[in-house]
C-alpha positions as CSV (number, residue, x, y, z in Angstrom):
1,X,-21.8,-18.7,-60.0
2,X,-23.3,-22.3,-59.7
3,X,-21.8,-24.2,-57.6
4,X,-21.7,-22.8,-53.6
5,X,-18.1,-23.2,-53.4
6,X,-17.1,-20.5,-55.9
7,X,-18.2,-18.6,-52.7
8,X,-17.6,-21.1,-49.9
9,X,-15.0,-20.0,-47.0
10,X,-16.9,-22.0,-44.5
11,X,-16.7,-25.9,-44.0
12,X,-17.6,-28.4,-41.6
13,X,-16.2,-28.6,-37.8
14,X,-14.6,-25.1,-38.2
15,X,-15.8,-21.8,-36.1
16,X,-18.9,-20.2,-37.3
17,X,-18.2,-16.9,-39.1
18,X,-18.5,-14.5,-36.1
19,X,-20.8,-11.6,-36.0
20,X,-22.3,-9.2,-33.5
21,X,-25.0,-7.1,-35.4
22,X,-28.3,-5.5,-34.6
23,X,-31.5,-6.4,-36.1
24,X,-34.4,-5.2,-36.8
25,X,-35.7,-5.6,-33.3
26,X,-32.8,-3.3,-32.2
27,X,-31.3,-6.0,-30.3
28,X,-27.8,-7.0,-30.1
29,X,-27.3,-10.2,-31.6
30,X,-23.7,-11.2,-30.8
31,X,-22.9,-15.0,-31.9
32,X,-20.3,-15.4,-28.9
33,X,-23.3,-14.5,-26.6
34,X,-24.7,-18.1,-28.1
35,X,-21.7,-20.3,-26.6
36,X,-23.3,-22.9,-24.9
37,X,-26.2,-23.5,-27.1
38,X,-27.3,-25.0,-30.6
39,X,-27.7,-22.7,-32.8
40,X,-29.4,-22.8,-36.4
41,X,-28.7,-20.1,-38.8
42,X,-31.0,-19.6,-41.8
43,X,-29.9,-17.4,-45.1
44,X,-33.2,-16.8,-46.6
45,X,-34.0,-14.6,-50.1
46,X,-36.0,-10.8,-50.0
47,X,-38.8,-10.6,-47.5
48,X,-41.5,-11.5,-49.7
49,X,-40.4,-15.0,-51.0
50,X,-43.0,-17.5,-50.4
51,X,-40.4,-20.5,-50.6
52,X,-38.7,-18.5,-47.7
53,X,-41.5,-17.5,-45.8
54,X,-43.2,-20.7,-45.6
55,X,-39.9,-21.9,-44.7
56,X,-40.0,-19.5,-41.4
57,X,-44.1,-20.6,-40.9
58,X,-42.5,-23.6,-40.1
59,X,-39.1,-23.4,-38.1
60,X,-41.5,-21.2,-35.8
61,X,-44.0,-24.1,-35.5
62,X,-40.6,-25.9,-33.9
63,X,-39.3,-23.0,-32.0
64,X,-40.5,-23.5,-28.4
65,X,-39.6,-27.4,-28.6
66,X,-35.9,-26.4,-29.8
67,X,-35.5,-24.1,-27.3
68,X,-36.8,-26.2,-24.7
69,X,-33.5,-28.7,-26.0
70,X,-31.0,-25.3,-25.4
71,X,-31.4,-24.6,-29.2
72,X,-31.6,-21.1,-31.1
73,X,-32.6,-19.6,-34.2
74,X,-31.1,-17.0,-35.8
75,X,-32.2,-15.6,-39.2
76,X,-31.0,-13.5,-42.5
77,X,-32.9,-12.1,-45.1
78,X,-31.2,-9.9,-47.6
79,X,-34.0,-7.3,-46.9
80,X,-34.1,-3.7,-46.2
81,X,-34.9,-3.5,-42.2
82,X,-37.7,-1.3,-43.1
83,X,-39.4,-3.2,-45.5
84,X,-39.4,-6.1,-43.4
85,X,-40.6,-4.4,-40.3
86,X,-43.5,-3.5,-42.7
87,X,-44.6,-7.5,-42.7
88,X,-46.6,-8.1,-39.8
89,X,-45.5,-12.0,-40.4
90,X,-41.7,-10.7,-39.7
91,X,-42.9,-8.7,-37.1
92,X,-44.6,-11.8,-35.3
93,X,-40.9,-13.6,-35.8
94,X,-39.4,-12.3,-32.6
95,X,-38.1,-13.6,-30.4
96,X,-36.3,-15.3,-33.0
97,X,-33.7,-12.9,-34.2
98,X,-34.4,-11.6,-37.6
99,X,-31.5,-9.9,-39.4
100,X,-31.6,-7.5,-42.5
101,X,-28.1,-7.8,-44.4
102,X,-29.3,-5.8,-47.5
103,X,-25.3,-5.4,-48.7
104,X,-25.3,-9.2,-48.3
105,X,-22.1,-9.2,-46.3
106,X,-22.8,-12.2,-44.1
107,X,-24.3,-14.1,-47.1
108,X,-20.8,-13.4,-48.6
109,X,-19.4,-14.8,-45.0
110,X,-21.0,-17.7,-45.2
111,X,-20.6,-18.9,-48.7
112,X,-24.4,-18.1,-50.3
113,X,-25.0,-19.4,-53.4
114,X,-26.4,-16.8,-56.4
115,X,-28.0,-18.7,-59.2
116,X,-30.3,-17.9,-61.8
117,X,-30.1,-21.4,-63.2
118,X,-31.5,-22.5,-60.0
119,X,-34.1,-19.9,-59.3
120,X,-35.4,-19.6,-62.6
121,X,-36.1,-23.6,-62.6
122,X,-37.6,-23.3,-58.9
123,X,-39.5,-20.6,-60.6
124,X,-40.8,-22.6,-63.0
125,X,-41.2,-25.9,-61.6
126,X,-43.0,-25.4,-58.3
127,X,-43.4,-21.0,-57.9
128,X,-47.6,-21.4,-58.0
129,X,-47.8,-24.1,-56.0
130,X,-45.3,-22.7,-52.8
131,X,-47.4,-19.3,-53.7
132,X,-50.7,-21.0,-52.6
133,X,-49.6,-22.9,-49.8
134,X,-48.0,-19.4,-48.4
135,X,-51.3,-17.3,-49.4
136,X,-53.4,-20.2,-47.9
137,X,-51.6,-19.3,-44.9
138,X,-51.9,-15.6,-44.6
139,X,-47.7,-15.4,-45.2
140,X,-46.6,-12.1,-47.3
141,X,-45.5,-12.8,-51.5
142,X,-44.7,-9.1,-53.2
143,X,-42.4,-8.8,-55.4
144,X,-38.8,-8.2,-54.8
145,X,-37.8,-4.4,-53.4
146,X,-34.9,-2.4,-54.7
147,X,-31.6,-4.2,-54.3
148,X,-32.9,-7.6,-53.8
149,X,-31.9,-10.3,-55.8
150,X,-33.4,-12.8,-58.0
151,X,-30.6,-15.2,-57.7
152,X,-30.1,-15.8,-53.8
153,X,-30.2,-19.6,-52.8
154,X,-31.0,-20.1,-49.7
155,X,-28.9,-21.9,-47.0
156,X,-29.0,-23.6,-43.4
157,X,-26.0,-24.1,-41.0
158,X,-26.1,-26.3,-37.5
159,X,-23.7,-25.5,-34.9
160,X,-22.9,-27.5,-32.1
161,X,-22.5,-25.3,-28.5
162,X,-18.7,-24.2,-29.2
163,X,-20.6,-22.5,-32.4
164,X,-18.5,-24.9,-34.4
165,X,-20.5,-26.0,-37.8
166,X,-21.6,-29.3,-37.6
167,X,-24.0,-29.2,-40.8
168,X,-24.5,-27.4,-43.9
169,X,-27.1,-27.3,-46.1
170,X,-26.5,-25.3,-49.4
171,X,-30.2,-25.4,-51.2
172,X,-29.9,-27.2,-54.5
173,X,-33.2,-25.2,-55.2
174,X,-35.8,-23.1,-53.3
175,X,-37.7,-25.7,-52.0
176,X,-34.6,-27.7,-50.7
177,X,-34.1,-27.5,-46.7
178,X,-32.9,-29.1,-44.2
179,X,-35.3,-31.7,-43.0
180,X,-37.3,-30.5,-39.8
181,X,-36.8,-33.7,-38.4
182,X,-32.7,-33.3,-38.8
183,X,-33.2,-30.0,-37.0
184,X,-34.4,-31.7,-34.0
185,X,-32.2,-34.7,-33.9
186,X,-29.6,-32.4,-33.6
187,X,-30.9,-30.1,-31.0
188,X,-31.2,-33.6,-29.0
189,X,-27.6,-34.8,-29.9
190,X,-28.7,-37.2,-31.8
191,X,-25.9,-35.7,-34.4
């Protein structure tokens, strides 16, 4: 599939998906329990993707400012809790909430995109490069694990503090994000 709404059942100013889970912290991680905040959730690729992991580098760089605005990250990776427990760089994640969904259930919830087309040309086009920045800064590249897959594009939801979604940001490749500077506009209101 190509296009994220061959899998979409999520849209704009409608509830979140709920979910109470566990992750790999062995804490309860119940979305209701985040009424009253902001909340960003992140659907990133297997636990050694650079473009993902360069990704978390940098929401952590922004984590104490966002929760200093009432705003909380949440975070998927279709990883084997073990594996990722393995990375020191996951490890160092918490208090952020890190969740293994190996079966890829909530990335089914949520609408995330598989394509080849798209990870093949990311591949391609800028793989070395996000490689080096991520090895310049010490963050984990291996290949993929049993039952990860090639194909996962990475996504980025807002939600305001009803957990209603607010934004979505379906990557158009594995670079593509949701500005940093979106993320905090939004944690001040500035919507």
């Amino acid at each position: 599939m190509d296009t994220p709404t061959d899998n979409l059942v999520v849209s704009l100013n409608v509830s979140a998906p709920a979910f109470n889970l566990t992750d790999i912290f062995d804490r309860e991680i119940d979305l209701k329990n985040y009424k009253g905040k902001k909340v960003f959730i992140g659907f990133f690729r297997h636990a050694g993707c650079p473009f993902c992991n360069l990704r978390v580098h940098n929401l952590m760089k922004i984590r104490e400012a966002l929760s200093s605005m009432n705003m909380e990250m949440i975070f998927f990776f279709e990883s084997k809790k073990e594996l990722m427990l393995k990375s020191i760089f996951h490890q160092g994640v918490s208090p952020v909430p890190l969740i293994a969904d190996p079966e890829k259930k909530w990335y089914y919830a949520y609408g995330i995109e598989n394509s080849l087309l798209k990870t093949s040309m990311s591949h391609l086009t800028s793989f070395i490069q996000t490689a080096i920045s991520a090895k310049k800064k010490s963050l984990p590249i291996h290949r993929m694990a049993s039952g990860e897959s090639f194909s996962t594009i990475p996504a980025e939801f807002l939600l305001d503090e009803n957990l209603i979604i607010r934004k979505i940001h379906y990557a158009k490749n594995l670079n593509d994000r949701l500005s940093i500077d979106v993320i905090l506009d939004f944690a001040k209101g500035n919507n």
